[in-house]
C-alpha positions in Angstrom: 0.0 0.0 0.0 1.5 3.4 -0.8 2.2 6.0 2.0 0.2 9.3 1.4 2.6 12.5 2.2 1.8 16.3 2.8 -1.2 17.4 0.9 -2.2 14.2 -1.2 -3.5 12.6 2.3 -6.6 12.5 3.0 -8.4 16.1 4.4 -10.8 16.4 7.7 -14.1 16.9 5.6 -16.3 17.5 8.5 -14.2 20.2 9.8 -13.7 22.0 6.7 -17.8 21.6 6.6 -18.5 23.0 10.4 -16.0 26.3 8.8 -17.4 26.9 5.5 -20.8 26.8 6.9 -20.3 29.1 9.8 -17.7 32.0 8.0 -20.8 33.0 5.8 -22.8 33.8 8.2 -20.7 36.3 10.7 -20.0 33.8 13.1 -17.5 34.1 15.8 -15.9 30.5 16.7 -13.2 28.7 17.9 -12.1 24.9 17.0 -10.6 22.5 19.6 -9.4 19.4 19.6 -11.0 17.4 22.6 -8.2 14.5 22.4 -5.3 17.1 22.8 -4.1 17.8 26.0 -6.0 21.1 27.1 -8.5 20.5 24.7 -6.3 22.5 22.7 -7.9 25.0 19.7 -7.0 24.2 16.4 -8.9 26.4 14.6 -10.3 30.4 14.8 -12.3 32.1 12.9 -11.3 36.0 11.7 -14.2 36.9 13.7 -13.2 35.6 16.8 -9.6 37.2 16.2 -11.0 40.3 15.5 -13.6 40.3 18.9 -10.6 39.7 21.1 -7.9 41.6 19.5 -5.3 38.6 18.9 -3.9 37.2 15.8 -4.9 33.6 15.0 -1.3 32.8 15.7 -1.4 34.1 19.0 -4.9 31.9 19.5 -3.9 28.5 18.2 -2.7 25.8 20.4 -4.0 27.5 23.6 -6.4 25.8 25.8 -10.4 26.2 24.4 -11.4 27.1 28.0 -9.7 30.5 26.9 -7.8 31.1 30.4 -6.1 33.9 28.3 -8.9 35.8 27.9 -9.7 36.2 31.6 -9.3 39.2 33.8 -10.2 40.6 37.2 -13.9 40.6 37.0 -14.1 36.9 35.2 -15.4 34.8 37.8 -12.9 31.3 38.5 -15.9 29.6 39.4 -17.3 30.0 35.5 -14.2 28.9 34.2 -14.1 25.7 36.4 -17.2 24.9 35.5 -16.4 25.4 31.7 -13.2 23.5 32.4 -15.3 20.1 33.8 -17.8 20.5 31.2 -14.8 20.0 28.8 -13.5 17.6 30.7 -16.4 15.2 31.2 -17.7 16.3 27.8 -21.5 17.4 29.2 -23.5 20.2 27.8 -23.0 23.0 30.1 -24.2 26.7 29.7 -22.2 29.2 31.4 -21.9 33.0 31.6 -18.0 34.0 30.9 -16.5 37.5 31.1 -13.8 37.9 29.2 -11.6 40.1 28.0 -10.0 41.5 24.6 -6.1 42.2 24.3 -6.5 45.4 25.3 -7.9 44.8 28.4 -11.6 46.2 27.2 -14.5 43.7 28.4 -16.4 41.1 26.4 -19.3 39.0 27.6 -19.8 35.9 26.4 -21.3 32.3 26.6 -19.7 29.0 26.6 -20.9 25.3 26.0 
């Protein structure tokens, strides 16, 4: 059987999918890989980068719970509980504060 290098292997359809569907319609989203340690995000959208300030460079491989996007006001308790509901992959709805690069505050919702 032949070995399949660089970009004649296969592609991750439904993930290509999940982002074409979601650019077009002014989405902001993140990506993450469940099986990584961290539950690390492997994709962002240009919206998302734009909301928080950062370039996607500065977003990838960083933990989806998003502990860099925390400040003073963000409550540890809503990022624990964000943090199990990764963990023990349940549905979980939760109020987050976070905030942009330049410190300015962003509300948002998680799981």
């Amino acid at each position: 059987m032949p070995v399949r290098r660089g970009h004649v292997a296969p592609q991750n359809t439904y993930l290509d999918t999940i982002i074409r569907k979601f650019e077009g319609q002014s989405r902001k989203f993140l990506i993450a890989n469940a099986q990584m340690e961290n539950c690390a995000i492997i994709y962002c959208n240009d919206g998302f980068c734009e909301l928080f300030g950062y370039s996607r460079v500065e977003v990838m491989q960083r933990p989806c719970t998003c502990d860099f996007l925390t400040g003073p006001n963000t409550p540890s308790s809503a990022v624990s509980r964000l943090a199990q509901a990764l963990l023990g992959a349940e549905e979980c709805k939760v109020d987050i504060l976070y905030y942009r690069k330049d410190g300015e505050m962003q509300s948002g919702q998680g799981l």
